[in-house]
C-alpha positions in Angstrom: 43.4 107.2 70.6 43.6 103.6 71.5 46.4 101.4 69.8 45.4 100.0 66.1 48.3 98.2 66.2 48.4 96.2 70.2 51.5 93.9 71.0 50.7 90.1 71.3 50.7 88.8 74.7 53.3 87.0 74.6 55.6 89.7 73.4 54.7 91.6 76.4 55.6 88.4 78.4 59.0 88.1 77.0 59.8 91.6 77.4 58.5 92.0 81.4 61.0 88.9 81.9 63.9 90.4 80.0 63.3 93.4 82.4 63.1 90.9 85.4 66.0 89.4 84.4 68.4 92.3 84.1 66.9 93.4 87.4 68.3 90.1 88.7 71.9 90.5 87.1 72.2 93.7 88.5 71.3 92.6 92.1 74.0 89.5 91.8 76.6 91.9 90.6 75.9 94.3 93.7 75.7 91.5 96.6 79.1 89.9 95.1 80.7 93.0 96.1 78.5 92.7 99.7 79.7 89.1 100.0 83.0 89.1 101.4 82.4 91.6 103.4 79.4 89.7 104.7 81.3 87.2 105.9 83.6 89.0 107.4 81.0 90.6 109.8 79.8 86.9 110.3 82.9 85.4 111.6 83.3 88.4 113.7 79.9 88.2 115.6 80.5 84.4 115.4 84.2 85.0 117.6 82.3 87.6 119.7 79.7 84.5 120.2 82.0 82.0 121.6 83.7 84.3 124.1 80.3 85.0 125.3 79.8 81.3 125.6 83.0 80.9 127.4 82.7 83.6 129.8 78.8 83.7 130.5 77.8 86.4 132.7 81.0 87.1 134.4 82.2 90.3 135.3 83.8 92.3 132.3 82.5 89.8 130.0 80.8 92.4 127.3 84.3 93.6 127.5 85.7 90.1 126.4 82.9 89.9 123.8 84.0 92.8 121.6 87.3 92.3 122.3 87.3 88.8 120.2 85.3 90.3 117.8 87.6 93.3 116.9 90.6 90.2 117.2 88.7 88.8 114.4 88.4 91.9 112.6 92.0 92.2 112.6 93.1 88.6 111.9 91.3 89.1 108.8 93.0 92.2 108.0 96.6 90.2 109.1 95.6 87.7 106.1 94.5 90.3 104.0 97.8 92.2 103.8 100.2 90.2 104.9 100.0 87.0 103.6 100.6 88.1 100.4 104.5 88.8 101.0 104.6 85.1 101.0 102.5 84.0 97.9 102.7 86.9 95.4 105.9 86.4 93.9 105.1 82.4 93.1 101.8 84.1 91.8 103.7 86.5 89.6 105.6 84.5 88.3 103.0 82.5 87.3 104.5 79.4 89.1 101.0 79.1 91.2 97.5 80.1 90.1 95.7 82.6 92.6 93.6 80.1 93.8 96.3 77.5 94.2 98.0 80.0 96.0 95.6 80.8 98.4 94.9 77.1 99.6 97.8 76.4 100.1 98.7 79.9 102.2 95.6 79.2 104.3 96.4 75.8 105.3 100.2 76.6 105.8 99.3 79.9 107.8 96.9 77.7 110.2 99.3 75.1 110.6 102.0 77.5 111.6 99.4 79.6 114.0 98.0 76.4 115.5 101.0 74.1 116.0 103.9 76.3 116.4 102.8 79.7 117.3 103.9 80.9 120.7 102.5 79.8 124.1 102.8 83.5 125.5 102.3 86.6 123.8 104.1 90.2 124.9 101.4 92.6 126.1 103.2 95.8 125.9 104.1 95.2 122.3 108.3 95.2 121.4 108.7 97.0 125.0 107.9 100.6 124.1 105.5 101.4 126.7 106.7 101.0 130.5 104.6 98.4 132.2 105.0 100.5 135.6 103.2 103.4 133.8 99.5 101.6 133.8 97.4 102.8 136.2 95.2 99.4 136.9 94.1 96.9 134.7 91.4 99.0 133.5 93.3 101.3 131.7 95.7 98.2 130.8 92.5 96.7 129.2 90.6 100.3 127.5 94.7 100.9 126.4 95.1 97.1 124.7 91.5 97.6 123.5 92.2 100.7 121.7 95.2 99.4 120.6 93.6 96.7 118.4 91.0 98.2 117.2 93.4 101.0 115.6 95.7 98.9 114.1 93.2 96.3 112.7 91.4 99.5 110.8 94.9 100.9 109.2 96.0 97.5 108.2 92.4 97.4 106.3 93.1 101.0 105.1 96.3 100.1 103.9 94.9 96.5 101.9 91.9 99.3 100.8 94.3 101.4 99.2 96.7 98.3 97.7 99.6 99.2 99.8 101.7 96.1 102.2 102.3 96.8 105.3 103.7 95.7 108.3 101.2 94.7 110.7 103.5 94.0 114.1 104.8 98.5 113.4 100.7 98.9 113.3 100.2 97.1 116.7 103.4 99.0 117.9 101.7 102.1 116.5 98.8 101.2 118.7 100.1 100.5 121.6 102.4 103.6 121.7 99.7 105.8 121.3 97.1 104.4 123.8 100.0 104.4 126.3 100.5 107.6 125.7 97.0 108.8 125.7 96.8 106.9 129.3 100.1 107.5 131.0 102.2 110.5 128.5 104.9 110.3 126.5 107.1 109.5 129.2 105.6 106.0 129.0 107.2 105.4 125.6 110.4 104.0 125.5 112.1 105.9 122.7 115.4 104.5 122.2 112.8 101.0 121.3 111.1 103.3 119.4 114.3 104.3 117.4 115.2 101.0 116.5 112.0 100.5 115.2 111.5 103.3 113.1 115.3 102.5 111.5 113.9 99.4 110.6 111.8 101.1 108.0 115.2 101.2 106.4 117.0 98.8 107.3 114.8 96.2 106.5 113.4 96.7 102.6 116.9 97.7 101.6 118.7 94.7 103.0 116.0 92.1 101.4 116.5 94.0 98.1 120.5 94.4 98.3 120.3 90.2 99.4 117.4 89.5 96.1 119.6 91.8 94.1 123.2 89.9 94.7 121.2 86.6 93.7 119.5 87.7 90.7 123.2 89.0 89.8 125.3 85.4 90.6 122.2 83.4 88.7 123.0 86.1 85.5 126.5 85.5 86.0 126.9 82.0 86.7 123.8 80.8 84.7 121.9 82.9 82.5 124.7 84.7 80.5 126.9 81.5 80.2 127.3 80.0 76.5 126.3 76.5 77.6 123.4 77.7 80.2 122.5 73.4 81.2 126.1 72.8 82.0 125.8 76.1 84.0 122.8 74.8 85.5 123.6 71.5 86.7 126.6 73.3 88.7 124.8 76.1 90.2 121.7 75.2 90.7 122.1 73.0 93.5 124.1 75.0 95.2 121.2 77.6 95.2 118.6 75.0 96.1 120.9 73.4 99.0 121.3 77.0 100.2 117.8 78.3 100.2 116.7 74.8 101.9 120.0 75.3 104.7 118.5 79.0 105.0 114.3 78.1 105.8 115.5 74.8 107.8 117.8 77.8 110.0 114.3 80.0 109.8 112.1 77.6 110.7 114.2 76.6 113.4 114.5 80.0 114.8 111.2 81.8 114.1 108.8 78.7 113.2 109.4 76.0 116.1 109.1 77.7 119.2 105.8 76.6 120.8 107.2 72.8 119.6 111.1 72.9 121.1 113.6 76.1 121.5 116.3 75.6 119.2 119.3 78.3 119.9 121.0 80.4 116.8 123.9 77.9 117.1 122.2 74.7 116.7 120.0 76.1 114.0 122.5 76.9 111.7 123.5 73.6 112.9 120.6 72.1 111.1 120.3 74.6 108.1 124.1 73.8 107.3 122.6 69.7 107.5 119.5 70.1 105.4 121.6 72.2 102.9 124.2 69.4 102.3 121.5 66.8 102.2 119.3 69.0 99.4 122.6 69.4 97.4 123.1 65.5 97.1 119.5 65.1 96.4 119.2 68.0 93.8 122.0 67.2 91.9 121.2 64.4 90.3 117.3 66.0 90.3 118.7 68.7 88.2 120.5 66.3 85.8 117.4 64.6 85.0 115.2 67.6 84.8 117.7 69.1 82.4 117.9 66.5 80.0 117.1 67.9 76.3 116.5 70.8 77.4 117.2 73.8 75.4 120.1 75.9 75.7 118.3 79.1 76.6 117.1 81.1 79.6 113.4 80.3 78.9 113.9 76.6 79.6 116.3 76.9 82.9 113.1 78.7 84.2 111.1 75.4 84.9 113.9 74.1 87.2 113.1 77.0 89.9 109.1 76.7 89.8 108.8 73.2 92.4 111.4 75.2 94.5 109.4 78.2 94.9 106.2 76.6 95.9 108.2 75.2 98.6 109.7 78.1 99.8 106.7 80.2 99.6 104.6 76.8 101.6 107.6 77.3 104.1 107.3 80.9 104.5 103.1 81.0 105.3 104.0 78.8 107.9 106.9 80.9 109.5 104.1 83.7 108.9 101.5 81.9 110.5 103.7 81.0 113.7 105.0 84.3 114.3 102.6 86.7 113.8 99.3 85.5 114.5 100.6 87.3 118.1 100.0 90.5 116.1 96.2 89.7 115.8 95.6 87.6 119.2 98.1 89.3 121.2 96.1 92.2 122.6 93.1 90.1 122.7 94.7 87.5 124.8 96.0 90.8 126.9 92.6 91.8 127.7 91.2 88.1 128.4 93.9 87.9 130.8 93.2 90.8 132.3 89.6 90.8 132.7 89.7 86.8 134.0 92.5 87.5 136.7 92.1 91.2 137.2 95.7 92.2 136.6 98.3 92.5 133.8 101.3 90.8 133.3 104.1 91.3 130.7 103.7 88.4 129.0 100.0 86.2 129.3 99.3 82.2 128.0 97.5 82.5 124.8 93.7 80.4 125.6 93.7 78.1 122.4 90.4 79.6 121.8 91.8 82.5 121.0 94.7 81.1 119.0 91.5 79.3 116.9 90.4 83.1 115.9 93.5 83.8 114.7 94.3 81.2 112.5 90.9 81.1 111.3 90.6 84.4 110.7 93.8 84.6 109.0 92.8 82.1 106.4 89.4 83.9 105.9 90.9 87.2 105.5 93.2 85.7 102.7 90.2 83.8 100.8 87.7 87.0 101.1 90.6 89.9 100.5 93.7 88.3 99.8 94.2 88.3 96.0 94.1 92.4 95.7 97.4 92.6 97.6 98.9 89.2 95.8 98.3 90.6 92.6 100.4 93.8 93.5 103.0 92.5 95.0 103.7 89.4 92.4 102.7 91.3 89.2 102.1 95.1 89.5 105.4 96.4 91.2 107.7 94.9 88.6 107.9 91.8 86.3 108.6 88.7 88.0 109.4 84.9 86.7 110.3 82.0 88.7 113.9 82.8 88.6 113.1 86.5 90.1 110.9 85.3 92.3 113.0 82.6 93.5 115.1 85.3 94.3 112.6 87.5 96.6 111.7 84.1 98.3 115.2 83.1 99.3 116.4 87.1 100.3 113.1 87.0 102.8 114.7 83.7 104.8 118.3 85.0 104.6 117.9 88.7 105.6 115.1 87.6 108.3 117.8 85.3 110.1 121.0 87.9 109.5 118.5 90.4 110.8 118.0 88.4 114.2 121.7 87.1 114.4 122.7 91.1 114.0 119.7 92.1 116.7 118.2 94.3 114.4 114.7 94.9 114.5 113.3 94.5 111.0 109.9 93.7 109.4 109.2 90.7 107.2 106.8 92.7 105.2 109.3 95.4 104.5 112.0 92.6 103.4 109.9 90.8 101.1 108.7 93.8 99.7 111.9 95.2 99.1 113.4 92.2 97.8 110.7 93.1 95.2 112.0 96.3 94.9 115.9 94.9 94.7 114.9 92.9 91.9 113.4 95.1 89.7 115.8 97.9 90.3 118.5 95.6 89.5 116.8 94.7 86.1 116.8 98.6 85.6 120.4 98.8 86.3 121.3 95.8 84.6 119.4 97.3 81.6 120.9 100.2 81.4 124.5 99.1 81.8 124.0 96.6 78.6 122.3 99.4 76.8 125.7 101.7 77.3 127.9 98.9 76.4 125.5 98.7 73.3 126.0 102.0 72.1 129.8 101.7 73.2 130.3 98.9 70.7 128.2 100.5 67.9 130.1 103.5 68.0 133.3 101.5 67.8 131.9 100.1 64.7 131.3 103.2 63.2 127.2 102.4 63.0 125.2 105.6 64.5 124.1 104.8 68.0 120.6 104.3 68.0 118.0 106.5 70.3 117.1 104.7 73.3 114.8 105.3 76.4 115.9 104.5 79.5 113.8 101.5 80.7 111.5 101.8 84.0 111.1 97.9 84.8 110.1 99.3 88.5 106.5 100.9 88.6 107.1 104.3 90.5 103.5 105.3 91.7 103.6 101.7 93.6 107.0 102.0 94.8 105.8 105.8 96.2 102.4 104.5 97.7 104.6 101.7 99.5 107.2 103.8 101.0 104.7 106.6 102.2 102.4 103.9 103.9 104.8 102.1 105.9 106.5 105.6 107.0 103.0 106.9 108.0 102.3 103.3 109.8 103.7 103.9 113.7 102.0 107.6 113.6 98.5 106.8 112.0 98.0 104.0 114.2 99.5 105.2 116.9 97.1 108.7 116.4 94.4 106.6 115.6 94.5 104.6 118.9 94.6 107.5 121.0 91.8 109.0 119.7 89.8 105.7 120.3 91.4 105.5 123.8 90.3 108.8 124.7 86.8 107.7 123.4 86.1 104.8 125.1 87.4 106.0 128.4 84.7 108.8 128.2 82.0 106.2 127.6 83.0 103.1 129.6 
């Protein structure tokens, strides 16, 4: 039976475009997810493109090719995961907006890549693989091959799965186990390999013991004071003129070498200088700033917020300096190789391949950045500019005691920790106040009231953390082996 009762035509219309137009939602909201991703693979072939125009149809130039592509690949990862040491606590603490933050990390980073990152680059990452051991540059160049290509894909396993890790123990990783898939585990030089693996200690509990012991003076000198802007106007210079003394001594150090070597002794030299000249300029800074300002903790907060933008500008660009060698070094390894037809120790770093790694740095941050920001600055524990301030400052100070003690520690680790430090100080901190509480109410004679114990630290984050950068060295280094063995069997 036919329909007494037919739609007009224009109802039929509007529907068939309703359906067109949820049809078109749905295809937007699946290619935003295929975007970044999409671009990713673009600047890849697009650094596999210039090598190919650089090295035309010489001999092992396919090599070259996916070697800068696979350098891109793990530049982008390097911004990805790393670069978010330096910007999620300012984001956390709500001092910088994400998008703030990450322009001003990617110009920082490729700044600090591009005008002070190093003119050489290691090959055989940290020493751990004996140099005597390779063969011939072949296996120097399938070895350094397989070695980036492993740790590129765990550092974008570990940003996948919302953990920080340290990129320079992935290369290590990486290079340990292609050396030992090409030469044996006589190639590996252990004792090196110790150090590095007590650095997975050392370094996340110093930067939190170093946050911890600042958030503690600021409570003590500051925040628990009965006039809090007298306390201030005292202290807070003095904190500002030593976190300025402590990245002028960091920059100095780890930031400047490409541009003039500056030893340890003249850089404290300078740090000890730029602190005195920041306490003369802050103090009356401070005064002004403080001016009818209320006598609470809420207000002295605003005072630390400029300061931390600084610190974390000052820190991408350390970042960007230093390790950009994690993402180009094994490529500049294998362009070495392959244009001279030997290895070296240490190789000159073509600026075309220092352009990938800045560049790819910056892209990685912008695409995948803010999934790692957000966990460090807000979902470990509660940060505020004060706290953060505090993470910032531990990072610069444990970073240079690290290097003046010769201990081999990771950035990542510290800054993380520091994170760590200051949230488990909170928790302590909570809990004493909370006994002392109960202490007084019982003096009193008042029933002492039920109280939970406070977790201020979240512990499925803290246990993700902890197991990823213990499992770094040994999945990358597995990983790399495996892809040695491969691409031996097929070159």
């Amino acid at each position: 039976m036919s329909d007494t009762n037919p739609k007009p035509r224009w109802q039929t219309l509007d529907s068939d475009l309703h359906r067109i137009s949820r049809v078109e939602t749905a295809n937007i909201h699946v290619a935003r997810h295929l975007l970044a991703p999409g671009i990713a693979l673009a600047f890849m072939a697009l650094a596999g493109l210039t090598a190919a125009v650089l090295f035309g149809r010489a001999d092992g130039s396919h090599v070259v090719v996916a070697a800068a592509a696979f350098g891109a690949y793990m530049a982008i990862n390097v911004g990805a995961n790393d670069v978010a040491n330096n910007m999620g606590p300012a984001v956390g603490a709500n001092v910088l907006t994400m998008g703030g933050a990450i322009v001003i990390a990617a110009i920082a980073e490729s700044a600090g890549a591009l005008l002070a990152g190093g003119d050489v680059v290691s090959t055989i990452s940290k020493g751990i693989v004996d140099p005597a051991s390779v063969q011939n540059s072949e296996v120097f160049i399938w070895a350094m091959m397989a070695a980036l290509i492993s740790s590129a894909m765990w550092v974008n396993l570990a940003t996948w799965i919302g953990a920080p890790v340290s990129t320079t123990h992935s290369v290590v990783g990486g290079v340990m186990g292609a050396g030992i898939a090409a030469a044996g585990l006589s190639a590996v030089n252990w004792g090196t390999m110790s150090a590095i693996a007590a650095s997975w200690v050392i370094s996340p509990m110093l930067g939190g013991a170093v946050a911890a012991a600042f958030l503690a003076l600021i409570k003590s000198k500051i925040q628990n004071q009965d006039d809090k802007i007298a306390a201030a106007r005292k202290w807070v210079p003095v904190l500002l003129a030593v976190m300025a003394g402590a990245f002028a001594t960091y920059l100095s150090v780890k930031g400047l070498q490409r541009i003039v070597h500056i030893d340890p002794e003249m850089a404290l030299l300078i740090g000890l200088g730029v602190g005195l000249l920041t306490w003369s300029v802050t103090v009356p800074w401070v005064k002004r700033r403080s001016e009818g300002m209320e006598n609470r903790t809420r207000s002295l907060k605003t005072l630390f917020g400029l300061p931390l933008v600084i610190s974390a500008t000052f820190l991408s660009f350390a970042h960007g300096a230093n390790d950009v060698a994690n993402a180009v070094g094994p490529l500049a390894a294998i362009v070495h190789a392959v244009e001279f037809g030997e290895f070296a120790a240490k190789v000159p770093i073509p600026l075309w391949v220092m352009i990938i790694g800045a560049f790819g740095i910056s892209f990685g941050l912008f695409l995948f950045g803010p999934r790692l920001i957000r966990m460090v600055g807000r979902q470990i524990t509660k940060l505020n500019p004060i706290r953060a301030f505090c993470v910032a400052l531990s990072a610069a100070i444990t970073v240079i005691l690290a290097s003046w003690l010769g201990l081999p520690v990771s950035s990542t680790h510290i800054a993380v920790g520091a994170v760590f430090g200051v949230g488990f100080y909170r928790e302590w901190d909570s809990e004493r106040r909370r006994k002392q509480g109960k202490r007084q109410r019982t003096e009193h004679h008042l029933a002492p009231e039920e109280y939970r114990r406070r977790k201020l630290v979240r512990r499925s984050h803290f246990m993700t953390i902890v197991a990823a950068w213990v499992v770094t060295v040994p999945a990358a280094a597995t990983m790399s082996a495996v892809i040695y063995w491969v691409l031996t069997a097929f070159a």
